[in-house]
C-alpha positions as CSV (number, residue, x, y, z in Angstrom):
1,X,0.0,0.0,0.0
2,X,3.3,2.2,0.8
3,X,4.6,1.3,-2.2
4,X,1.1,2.5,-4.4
5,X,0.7,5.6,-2.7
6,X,4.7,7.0,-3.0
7,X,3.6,6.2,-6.7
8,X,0.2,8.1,-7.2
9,X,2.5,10.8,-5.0
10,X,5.1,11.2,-7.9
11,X,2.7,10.7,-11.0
12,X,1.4,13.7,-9.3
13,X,4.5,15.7,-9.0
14,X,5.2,14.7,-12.4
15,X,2.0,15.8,-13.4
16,X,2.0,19.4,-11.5
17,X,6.1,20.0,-13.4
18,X,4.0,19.1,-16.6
19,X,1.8,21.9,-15.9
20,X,4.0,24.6,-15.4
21,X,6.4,23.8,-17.9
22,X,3.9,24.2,-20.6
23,X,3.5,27.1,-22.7
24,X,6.8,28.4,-23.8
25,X,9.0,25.5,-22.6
26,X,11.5,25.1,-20.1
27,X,13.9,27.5,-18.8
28,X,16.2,24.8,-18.0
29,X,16.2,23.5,-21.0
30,X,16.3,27.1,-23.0
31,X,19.8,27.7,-20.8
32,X,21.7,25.0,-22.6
33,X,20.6,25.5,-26.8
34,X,22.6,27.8,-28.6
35,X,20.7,30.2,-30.2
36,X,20.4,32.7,-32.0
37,X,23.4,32.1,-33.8
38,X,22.6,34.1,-36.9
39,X,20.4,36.6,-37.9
40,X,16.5,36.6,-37.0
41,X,14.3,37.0,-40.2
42,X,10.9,38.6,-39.6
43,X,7.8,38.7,-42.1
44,X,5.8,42.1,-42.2
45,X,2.8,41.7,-44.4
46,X,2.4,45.1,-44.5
47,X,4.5,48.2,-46.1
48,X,6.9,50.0,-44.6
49,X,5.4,52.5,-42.2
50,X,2.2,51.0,-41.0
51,X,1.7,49.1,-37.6
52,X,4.0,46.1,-38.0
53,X,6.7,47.9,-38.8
54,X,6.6,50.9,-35.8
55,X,6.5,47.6,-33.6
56,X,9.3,46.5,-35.4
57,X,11.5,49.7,-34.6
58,X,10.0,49.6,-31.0
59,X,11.0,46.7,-30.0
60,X,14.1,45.4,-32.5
61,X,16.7,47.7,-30.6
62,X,15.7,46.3,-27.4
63,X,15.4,42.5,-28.6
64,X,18.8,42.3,-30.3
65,X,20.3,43.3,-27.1
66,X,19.1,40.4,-25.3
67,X,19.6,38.0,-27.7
68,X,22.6,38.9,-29.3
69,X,21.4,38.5,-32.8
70,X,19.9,41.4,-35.7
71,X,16.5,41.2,-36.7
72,X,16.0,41.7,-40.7
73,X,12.9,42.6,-41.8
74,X,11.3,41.5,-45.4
75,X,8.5,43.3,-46.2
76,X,5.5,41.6,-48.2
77,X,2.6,43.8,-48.3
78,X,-0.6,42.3,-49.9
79,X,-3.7,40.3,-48.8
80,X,-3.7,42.5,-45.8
81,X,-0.9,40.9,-44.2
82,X,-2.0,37.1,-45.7
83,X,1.1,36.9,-48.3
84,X,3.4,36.8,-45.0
85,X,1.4,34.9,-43.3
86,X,0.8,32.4,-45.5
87,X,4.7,32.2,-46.2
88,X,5.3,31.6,-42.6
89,X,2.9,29.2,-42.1
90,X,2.9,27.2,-44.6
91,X,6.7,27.6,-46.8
92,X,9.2,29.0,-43.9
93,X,11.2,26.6,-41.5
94,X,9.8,26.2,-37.5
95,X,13.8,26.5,-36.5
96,X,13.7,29.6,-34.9
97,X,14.8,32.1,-37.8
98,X,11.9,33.2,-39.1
99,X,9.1,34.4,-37.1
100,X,6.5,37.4,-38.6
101,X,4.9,40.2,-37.0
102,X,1.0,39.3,-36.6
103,X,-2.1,41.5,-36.1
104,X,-4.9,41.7,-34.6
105,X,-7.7,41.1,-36.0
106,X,-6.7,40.3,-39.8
107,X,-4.8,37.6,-38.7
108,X,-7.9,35.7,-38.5
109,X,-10.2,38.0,-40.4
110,X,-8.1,36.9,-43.6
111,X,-9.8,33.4,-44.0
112,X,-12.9,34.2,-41.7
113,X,-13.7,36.0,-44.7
114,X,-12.1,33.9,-47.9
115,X,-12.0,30.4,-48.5
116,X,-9.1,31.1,-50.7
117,X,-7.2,32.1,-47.6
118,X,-6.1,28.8,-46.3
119,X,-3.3,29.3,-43.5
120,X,-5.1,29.5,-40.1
121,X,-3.8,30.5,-36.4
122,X,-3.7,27.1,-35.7
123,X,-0.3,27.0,-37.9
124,X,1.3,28.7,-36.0
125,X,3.1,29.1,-32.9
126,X,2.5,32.7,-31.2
127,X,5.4,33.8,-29.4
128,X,4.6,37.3,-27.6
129,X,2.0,39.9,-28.0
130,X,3.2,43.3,-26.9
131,X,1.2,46.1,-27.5
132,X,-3.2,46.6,-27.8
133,X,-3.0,49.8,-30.3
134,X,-6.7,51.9,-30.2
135,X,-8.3,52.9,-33.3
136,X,-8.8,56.6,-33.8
137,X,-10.7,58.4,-36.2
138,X,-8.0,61.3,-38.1
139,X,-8.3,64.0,-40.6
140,X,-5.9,65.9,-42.7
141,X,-5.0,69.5,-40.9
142,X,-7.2,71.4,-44.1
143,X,-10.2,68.8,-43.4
144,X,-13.7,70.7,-42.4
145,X,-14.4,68.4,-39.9
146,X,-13.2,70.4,-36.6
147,X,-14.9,67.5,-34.9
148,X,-16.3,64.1,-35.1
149,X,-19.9,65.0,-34.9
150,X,-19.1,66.9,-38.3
151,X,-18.0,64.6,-39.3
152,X,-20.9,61.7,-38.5
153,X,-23.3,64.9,-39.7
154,X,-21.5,65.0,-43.0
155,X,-21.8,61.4,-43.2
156,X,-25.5,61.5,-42.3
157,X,-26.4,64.3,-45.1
158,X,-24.2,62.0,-47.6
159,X,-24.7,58.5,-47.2
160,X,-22.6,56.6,-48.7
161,X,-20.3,59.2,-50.4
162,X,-18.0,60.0,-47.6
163,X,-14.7,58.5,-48.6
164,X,-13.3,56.4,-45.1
165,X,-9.7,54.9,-45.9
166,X,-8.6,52.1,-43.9
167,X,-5.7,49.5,-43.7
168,X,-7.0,47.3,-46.0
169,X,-10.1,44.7,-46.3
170,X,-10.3,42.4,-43.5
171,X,-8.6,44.7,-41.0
172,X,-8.9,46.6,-37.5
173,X,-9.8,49.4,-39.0
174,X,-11.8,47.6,-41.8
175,X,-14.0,45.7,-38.7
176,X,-14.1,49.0,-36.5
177,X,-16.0,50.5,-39.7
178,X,-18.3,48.2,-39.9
179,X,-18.9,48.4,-36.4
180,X,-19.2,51.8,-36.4
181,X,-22.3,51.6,-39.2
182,X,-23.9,48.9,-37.2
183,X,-23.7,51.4,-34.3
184,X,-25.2,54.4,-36.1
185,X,-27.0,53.4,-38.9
186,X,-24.4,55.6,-41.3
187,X,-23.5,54.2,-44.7
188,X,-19.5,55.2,-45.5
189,X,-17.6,54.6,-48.8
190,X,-15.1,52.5,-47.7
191,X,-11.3,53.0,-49.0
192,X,-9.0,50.0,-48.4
193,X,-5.3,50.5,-48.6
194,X,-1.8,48.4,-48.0
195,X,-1.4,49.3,-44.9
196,X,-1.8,51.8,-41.6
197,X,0.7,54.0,-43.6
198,X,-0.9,54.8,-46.7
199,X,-4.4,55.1,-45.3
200,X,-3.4,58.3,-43.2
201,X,-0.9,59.6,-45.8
202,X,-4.2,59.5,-47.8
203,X,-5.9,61.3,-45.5
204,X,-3.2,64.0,-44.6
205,X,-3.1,64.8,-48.4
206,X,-7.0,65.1,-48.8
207,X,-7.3,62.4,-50.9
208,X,-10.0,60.9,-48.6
209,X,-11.9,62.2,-45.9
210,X,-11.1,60.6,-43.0
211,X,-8.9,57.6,-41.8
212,X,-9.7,54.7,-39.5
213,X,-6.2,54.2,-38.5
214,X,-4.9,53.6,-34.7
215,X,-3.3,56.0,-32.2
216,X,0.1,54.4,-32.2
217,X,0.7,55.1,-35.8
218,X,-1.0,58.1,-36.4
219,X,0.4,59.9,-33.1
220,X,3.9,61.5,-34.6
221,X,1.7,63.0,-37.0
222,X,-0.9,64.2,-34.6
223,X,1.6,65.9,-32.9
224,X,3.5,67.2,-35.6
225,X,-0.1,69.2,-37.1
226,X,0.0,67.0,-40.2
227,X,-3.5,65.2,-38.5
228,X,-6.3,66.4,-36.5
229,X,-7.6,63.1,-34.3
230,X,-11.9,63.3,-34.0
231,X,-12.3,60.2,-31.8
232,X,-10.6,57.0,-29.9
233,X,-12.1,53.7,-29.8
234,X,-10.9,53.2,-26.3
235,X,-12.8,52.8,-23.0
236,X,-11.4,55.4,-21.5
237,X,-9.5,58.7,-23.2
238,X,-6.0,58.2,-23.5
239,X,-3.7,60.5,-21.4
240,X,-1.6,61.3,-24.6
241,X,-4.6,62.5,-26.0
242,X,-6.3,64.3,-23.5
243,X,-8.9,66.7,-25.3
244,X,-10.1,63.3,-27.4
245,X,-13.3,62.1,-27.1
246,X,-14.1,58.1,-26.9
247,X,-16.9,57.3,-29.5
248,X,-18.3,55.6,-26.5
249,X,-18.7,59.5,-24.9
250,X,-21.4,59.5,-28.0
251,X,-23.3,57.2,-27.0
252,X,-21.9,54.2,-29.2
253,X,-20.4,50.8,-27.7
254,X,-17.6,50.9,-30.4
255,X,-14.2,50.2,-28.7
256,X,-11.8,48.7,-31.2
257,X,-8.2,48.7,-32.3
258,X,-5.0,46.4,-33.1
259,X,-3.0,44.1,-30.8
260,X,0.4,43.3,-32.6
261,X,3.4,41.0,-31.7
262,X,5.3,38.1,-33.1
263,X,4.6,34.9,-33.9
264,X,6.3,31.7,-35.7
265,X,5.6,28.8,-37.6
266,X,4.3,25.7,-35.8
267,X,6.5,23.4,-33.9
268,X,9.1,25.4,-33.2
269,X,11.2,23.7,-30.8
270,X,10.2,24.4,-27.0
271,X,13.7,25.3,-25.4
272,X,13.8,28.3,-28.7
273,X,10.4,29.4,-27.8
274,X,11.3,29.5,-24.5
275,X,14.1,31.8,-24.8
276,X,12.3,34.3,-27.4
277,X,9.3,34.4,-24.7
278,X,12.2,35.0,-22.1
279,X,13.6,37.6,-24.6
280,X,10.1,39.6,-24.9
281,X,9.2,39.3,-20.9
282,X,12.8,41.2,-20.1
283,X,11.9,43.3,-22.3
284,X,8.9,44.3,-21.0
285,X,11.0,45.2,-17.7
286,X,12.6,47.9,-19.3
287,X,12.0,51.2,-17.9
288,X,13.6,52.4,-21.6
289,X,10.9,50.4,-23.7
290,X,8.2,51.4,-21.6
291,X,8.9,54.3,-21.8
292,X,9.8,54.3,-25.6
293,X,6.4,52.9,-26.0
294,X,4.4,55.3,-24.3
295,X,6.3,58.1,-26.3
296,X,4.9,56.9,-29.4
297,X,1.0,56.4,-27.5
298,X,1.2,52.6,-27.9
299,X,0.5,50.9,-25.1
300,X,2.2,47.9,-23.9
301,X,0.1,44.2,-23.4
302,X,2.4,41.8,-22.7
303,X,1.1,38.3,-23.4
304,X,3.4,35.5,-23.9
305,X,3.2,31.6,-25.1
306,X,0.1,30.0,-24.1
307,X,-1.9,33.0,-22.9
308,X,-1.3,34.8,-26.5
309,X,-2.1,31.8,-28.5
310,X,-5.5,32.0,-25.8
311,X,-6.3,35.5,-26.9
312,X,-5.8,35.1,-30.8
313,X,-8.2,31.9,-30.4
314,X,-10.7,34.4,-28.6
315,X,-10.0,36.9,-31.1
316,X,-11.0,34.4,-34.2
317,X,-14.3,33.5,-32.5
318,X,-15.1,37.2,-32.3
319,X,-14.7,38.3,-35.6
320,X,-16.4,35.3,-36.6
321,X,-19.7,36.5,-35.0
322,X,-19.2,40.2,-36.4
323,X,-18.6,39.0,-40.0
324,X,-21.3,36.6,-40.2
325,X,-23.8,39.0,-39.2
326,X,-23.0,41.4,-42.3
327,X,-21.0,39.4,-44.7
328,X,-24.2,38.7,-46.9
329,X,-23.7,42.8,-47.2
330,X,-20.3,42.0,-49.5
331,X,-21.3,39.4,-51.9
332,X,-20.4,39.7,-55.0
């Protein structure tokens, strides 16, 4: 009977060690591969200038610190982000060396919304999220629209002919639209570019009316006069933005934005995940990149391993439900 119980005792033990080594491996482990012992290649599936890559200058400096090894980003804009993603899910090795910069929510949104489309989260393995981005509502510094109820007035007087750029089909700022007309009612003309980048270039130059874009990437312009910000899709307002109103102030439960971080293909080896999800949680700790994050407004939402791949898989169900409810609205 000794004998049986010291053994139930240790499957338990064994059982409990299981547990908390799960999710990004074991540290042990992690201390005794070698790596990285070359450069780090990183997919961006969207142009130079947009959301991927100002995490990509954010964090890069800090990470090759840590780990000893550059980070080379290869831009492949398209698909809104699906051209990377499909490479690194489907063509690029699970050794450690390639890992690609994945957004919320076209991520998912991609094959939610195309068959064609046939990479999935569950090809991957997410590494670290790092920042929750809001969306915000910005004009060029010429627009008429001193604020966002001219705006939604405008939009109410015109359905359907104000021009609303975003960061391409199937993105945050594509699904915050769309929320945003379920909300109100409005009707907007709906402008899809490559990217976070082009969208508010667009808008800056008056080439469209407004921009659906997010705080993070449109703040150096905000600051600099080349935007005016109408609204934030936040719960609260944002401290960098004081004098901003929520669209929730309006009366509209629209809160909506982009969570961005890294990712890489499935079955990357544990003791490699392990140390990139080390790398990202030092990080984190940095009084410097805390502070070099809230500099540019983007706040920082550290999830690692497990609880990321948890969130994405939260994320997909989500958009699911908002896409089915209007996607008989985009039939050809």
């Amino acid at each position: 009977m000794f004998k049986r119980n010291r053994f139930f005792v240790l499957l338990s033990v064994i059982m409990i060690l299981s547990v908390l080594l799960a999710g990004c491996g074991s540290k042990e482990t992690a201390k005794e591969v070698k790596y990285p012992e070359k450069p780090i290649n990183v997919l961006q599936g969207f142009k130079p200038g947009g959301g991927s890559d100002t995490l990509a200058q954010l964090t890069q400096p800090y990470l090759e610190k840590i780990l000893g090894q550059t980070f080379v980003n290869q831009y492949m804009p398209g698909a809104t982000g699906a051209i990377a993603w499909t490479e690194l899910c489907k063509k690029s090795k699970n050794d450690g060396y390639t890992l690609s910069i994945t957004n919320t929510p076209m991520l998912m949104t991609n094959y939610i919304m195309n068959d064609e489309i046939t990479y999935s989260i569950d090809e991957l393995d997410p590494i670290a999220n790092v920042v929750t981005d809001p969306g915000v509502i910005v004009v060029g510094k010429d627009s008429k629209y001193e604020t966002v109820q001219d705006f939604l007035d405008d939009v109410k007087a015109n359905p359907g002919q104000i021009t609303v750029g975003n960061s391409g089909v199937g993105g945050d700022d594509f699904f915050t639209t769309l929320m945003v007309e379920r909300e109100t009612g409005l009707k907007f003309k709906m402008v899809p570019f490559d990217g976070d980048g082009p969208s508010w270039q667009a808008a800056a130059g008056n080439k469209i009316d407004v921009s659906f874009n997010n705080l993070g990437i449109t703040y150096p312009q905000i600051e600099a006069g080349n935007l005016r910000i109408l609204a934030i899709f936040s719960e609260e307002r944002n401290d960098m933005v004081p004098d901003t109103p929520t669209f929730k102030e309006l009366g509209y439960n629209v809160v909506a934005g982009s969570s961005r971080g890294y990712s890489a293909p499935k079955g990357i080896p544990d003791e490699i995940k392990e140390i990139l999800c080390q790398a990202f949680e030092e990080m984190a700790e940095n009084p410097d990149f805390v502070k070099a994050a809230n500099d540019r407004a983007l706040p920082v939402d550290i999830k690692v391993g497990d609880e990321y791949a948890k969130y994405l898989k939260e994320q997909e169900e989500a958009f699911t439900e908002i896409w089915n409810e209007v996607k008989d609205q985009y039939k050809n």
